[in-house]
C-alpha positions as CSV (number, residue, x, y, z in Angstrom):
1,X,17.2,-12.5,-8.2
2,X,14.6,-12.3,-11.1
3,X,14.1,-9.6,-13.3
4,X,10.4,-9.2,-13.8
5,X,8.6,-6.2,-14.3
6,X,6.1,-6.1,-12.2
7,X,0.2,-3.2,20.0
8,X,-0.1,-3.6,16.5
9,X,-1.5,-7.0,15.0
10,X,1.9,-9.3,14.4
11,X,1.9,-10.3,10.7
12,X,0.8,-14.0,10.0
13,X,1.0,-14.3,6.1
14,X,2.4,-12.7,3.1
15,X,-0.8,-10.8,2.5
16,X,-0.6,-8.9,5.6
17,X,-1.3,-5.3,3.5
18,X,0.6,-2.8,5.5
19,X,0.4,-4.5,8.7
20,X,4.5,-4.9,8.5
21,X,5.4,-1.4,7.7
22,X,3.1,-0.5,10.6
23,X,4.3,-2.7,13.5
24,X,7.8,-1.9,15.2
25,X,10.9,-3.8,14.1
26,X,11.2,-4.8,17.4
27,X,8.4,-6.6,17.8
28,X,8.7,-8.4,13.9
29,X,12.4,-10.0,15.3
30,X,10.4,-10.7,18.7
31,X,7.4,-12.6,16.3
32,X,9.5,-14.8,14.1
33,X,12.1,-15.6,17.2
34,X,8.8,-17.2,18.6
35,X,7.2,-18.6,16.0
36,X,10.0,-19.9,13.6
37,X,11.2,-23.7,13.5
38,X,14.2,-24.5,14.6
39,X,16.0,-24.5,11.7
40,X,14.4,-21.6,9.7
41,X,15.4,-19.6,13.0
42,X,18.8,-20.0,12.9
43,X,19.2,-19.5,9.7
44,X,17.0,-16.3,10.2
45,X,19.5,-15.4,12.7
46,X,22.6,-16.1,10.5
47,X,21.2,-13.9,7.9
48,X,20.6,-10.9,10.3
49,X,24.5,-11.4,11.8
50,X,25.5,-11.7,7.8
51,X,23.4,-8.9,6.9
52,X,25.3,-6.3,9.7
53,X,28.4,-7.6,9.2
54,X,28.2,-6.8,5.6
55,X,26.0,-4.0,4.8
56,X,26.4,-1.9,1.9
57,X,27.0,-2.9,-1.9
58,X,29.7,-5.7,-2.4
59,X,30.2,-6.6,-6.2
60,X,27.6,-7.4,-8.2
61,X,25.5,-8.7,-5.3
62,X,25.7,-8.6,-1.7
63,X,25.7,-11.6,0.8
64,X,22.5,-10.2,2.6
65,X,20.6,-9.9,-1.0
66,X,21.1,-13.4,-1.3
67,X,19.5,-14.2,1.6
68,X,16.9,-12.1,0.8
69,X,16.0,-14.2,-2.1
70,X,16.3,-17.4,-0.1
71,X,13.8,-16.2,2.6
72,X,10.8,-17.8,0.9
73,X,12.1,-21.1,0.8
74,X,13.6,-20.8,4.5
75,X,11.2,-19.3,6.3
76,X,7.8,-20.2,4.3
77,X,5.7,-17.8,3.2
78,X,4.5,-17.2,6.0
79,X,7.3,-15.5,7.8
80,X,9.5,-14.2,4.4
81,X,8.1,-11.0,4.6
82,X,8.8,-9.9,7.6
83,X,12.2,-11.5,7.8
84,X,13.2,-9.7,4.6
85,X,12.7,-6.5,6.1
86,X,14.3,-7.5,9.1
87,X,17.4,-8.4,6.6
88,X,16.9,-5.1,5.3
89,X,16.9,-3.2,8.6
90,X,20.4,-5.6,9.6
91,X,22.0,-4.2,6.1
92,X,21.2,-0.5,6.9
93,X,20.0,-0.7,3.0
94,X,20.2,3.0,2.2
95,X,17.5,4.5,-0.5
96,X,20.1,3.6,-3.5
97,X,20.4,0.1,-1.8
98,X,16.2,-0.5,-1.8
99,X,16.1,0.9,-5.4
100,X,18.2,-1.6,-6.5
101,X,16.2,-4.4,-4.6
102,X,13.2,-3.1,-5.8
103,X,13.6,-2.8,-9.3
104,X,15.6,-6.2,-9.9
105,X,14.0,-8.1,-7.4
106,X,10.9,-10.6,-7.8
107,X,7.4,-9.2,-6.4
108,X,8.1,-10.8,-3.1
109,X,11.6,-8.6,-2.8
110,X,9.6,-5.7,-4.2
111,X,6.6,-5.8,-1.6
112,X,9.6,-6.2,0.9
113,X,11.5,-3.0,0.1
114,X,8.0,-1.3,0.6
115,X,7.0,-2.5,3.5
116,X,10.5,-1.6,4.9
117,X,10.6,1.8,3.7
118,X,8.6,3.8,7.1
119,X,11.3,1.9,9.4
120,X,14.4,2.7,6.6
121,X,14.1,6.0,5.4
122,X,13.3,9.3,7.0
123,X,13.1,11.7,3.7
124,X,11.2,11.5,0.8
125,X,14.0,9.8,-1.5
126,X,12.2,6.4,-2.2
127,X,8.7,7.7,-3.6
128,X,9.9,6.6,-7.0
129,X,9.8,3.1,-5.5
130,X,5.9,3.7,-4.2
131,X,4.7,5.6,-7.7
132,X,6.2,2.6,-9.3
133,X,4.2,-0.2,-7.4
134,X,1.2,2.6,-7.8
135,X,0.8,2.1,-11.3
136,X,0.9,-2.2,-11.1
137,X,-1.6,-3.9,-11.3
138,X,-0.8,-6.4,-8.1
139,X,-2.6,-6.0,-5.2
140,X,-0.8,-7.0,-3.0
141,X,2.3,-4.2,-3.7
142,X,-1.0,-1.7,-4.6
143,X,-1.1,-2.5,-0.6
144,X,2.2,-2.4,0.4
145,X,2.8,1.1,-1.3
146,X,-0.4,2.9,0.6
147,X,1.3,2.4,3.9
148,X,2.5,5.1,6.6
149,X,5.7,5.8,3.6
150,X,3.4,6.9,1.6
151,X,0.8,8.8,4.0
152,X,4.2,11.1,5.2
153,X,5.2,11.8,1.8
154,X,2.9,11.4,-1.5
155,X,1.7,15.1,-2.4
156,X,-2.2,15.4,-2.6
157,X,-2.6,14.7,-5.9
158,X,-0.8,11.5,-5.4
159,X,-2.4,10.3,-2.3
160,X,-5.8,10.9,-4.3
161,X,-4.9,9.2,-7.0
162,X,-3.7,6.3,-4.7
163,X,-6.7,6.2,-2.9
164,X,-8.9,5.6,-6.3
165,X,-6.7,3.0,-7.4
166,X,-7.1,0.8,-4.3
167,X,-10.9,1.1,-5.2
168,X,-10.6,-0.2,-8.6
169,X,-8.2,-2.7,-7.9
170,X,-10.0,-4.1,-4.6
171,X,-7.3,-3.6,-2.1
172,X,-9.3,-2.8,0.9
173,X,-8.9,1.2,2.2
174,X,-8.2,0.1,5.3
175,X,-4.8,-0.9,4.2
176,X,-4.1,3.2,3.1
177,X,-2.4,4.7,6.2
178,X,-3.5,7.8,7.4
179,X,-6.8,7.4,5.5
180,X,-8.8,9.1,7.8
181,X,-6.8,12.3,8.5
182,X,-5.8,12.8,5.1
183,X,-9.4,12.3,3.4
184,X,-10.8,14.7,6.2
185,X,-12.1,18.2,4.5
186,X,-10.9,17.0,0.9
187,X,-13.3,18.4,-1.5
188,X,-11.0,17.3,-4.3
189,X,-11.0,13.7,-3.1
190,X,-14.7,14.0,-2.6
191,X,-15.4,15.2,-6.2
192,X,-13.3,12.8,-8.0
193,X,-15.4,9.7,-5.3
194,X,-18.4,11.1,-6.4
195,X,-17.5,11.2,-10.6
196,X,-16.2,7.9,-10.5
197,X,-19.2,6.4,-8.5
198,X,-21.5,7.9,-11.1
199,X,-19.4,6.6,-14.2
200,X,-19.2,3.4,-12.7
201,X,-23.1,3.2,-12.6
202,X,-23.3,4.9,-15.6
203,X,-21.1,2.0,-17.2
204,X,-23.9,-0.8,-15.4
205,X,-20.7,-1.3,-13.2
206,X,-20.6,-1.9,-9.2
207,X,-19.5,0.7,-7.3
208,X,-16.8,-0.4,-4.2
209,X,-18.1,-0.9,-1.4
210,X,-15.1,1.1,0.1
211,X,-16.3,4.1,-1.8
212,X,-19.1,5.1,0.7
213,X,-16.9,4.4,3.1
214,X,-13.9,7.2,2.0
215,X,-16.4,9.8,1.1
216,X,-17.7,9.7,4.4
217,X,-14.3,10.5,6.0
218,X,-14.3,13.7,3.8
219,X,-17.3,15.5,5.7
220,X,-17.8,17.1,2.5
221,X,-20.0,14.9,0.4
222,X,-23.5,13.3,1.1
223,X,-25.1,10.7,-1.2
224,X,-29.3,10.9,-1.4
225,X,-29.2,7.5,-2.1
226,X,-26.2,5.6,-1.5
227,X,-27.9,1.9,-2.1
228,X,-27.9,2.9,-6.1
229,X,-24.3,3.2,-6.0
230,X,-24.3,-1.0,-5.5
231,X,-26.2,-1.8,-8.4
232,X,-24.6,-3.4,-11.7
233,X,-28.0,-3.0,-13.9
234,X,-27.4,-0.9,-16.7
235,X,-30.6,0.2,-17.0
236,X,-30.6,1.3,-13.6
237,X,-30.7,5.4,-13.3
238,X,-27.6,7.1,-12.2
239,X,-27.8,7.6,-8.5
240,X,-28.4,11.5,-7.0
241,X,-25.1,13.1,-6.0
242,X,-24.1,15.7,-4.7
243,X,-22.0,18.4,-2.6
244,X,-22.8,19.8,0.5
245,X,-21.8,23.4,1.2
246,X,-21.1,24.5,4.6
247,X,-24.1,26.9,4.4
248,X,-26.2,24.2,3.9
249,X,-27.0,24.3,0.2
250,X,-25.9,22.3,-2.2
251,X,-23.3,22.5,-5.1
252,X,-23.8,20.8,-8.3
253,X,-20.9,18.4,-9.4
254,X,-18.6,19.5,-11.4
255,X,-19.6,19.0,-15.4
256,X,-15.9,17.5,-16.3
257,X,-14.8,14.0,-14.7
258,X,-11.9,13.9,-13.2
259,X,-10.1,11.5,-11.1
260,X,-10.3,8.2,-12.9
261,X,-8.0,5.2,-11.5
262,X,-4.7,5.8,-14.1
């Protein structure tokens, strides 16, 4: 491995978001027995069998890491996803074992480990792994990391700050599990929408399209006109925003910005 620093729908390509961490393990082994070749099945096969016969840590590297790594070229893209967290699953890779994956493995290994980590661990011990691939800058782990994992256990603040980062990056909300029930009645999620939609039009920048979207869910916010919030011209005035109280009047927004993507 490399050292860089860096029914539900069945998955069809590596950019399947969260799709993998959200379908049943069951039904990944079930998908690639179908829809592998000949030969990448059974070497898909002799991996898994490798993988339980030999879980654990074995010297510097174990058998089933190795076939990790070799999953691109074997299965194509593809398919590598989903068999490495099948290979994971085989290994009973404990929360030590996925660190260790995670943080020497390429981005491939990494987005792996994350996908795998609602199906391998029950307790909030891998969130390192998910505030790690928060704060890249690839959008394809910035989707892998927003899955149900990190719906159970980033704290509010977290989840928040997650949610804003998917909007500056581009990775689509649907991709953040549990969007809707978390975002519901979150006035601090709403505020921190609603400052960074008017310092992004401030700035002459677009606002993402997603951000309408997410402030909806929160019940809490209501935009006077939310066609401003699309428009790159600098010249063009900040758009009207603003809170709606549950008595019906309204709030102003808070004078300090807070919430930017970090």
């Amino acid at each position: 491995m490399t050292h860089p620093h860096a029914a539900p729908a069945t998955p069809e390509a590596e950019h399947a978001g969260t799709t993998l961490a959200r379908t049943p393990l069951d039904a990944l082994h079930s998908h690639l027995d179908t829809h592998l070749e000949a030969t990448a099945r059974a070497w898909f096969r002799r991996a898994l069998d490798e993988a339980a016969a030999h879980p654990g840590t074995h010297g510097p590297i174990s058998v089933w890491e190795l076939r990790l790594a070799e999953a691109g070229r074997r299965c194509g893209s593809r398919y590598a996803d989903a068999a490495r967290v099948l290979i994971l699953r085989a290994a009973r890779a404990d929360p030590a074992s996925l660190a260790r994956v995670y943080f020497q493995g390429t981005a491939e290994e990494r987005r792996a480990v994350l996908h795998a980590l609602p199906h391998l661990v029950s307790g909030p011990d891998a969130l390192p792994l998910v505030e790690d691939a928060l704060r890249t800058h690839d959008t394809r782990l910035l989707a892998a990391a927003v899955g149900p994992y990190a719906a159970r256990h980033l704290d509010a603040h977290a989840w928040r700050h997650a949610v804003l980062k998917c909007l500056f990056a581009g990775v689509p909300v649907d991709e953040v599990a549990g969007l809707e029930q978390r975002a519901r009645a979150d006035a601090e999620l709403a505020r921190m929408l609603v400052d960074y939609a008017t310092e992004r039009t401030a700035a002459g920048r677009p606002v993402p399209r997603d951000l309408q979207r997410v402030l909806t869910l929160t019940d809490l916010t209501a935009l006077t006109d939310p066609t401003a919030l699309t428009t790159a011209d600098p010249d063009a005035p900040t758009p009207h925003l603003h809170r709606t109280d549950p008595t019906g009047g309204q709030s102003p927004r808070p004078a300090h910005p807070h919430g930017k993507e970090s």
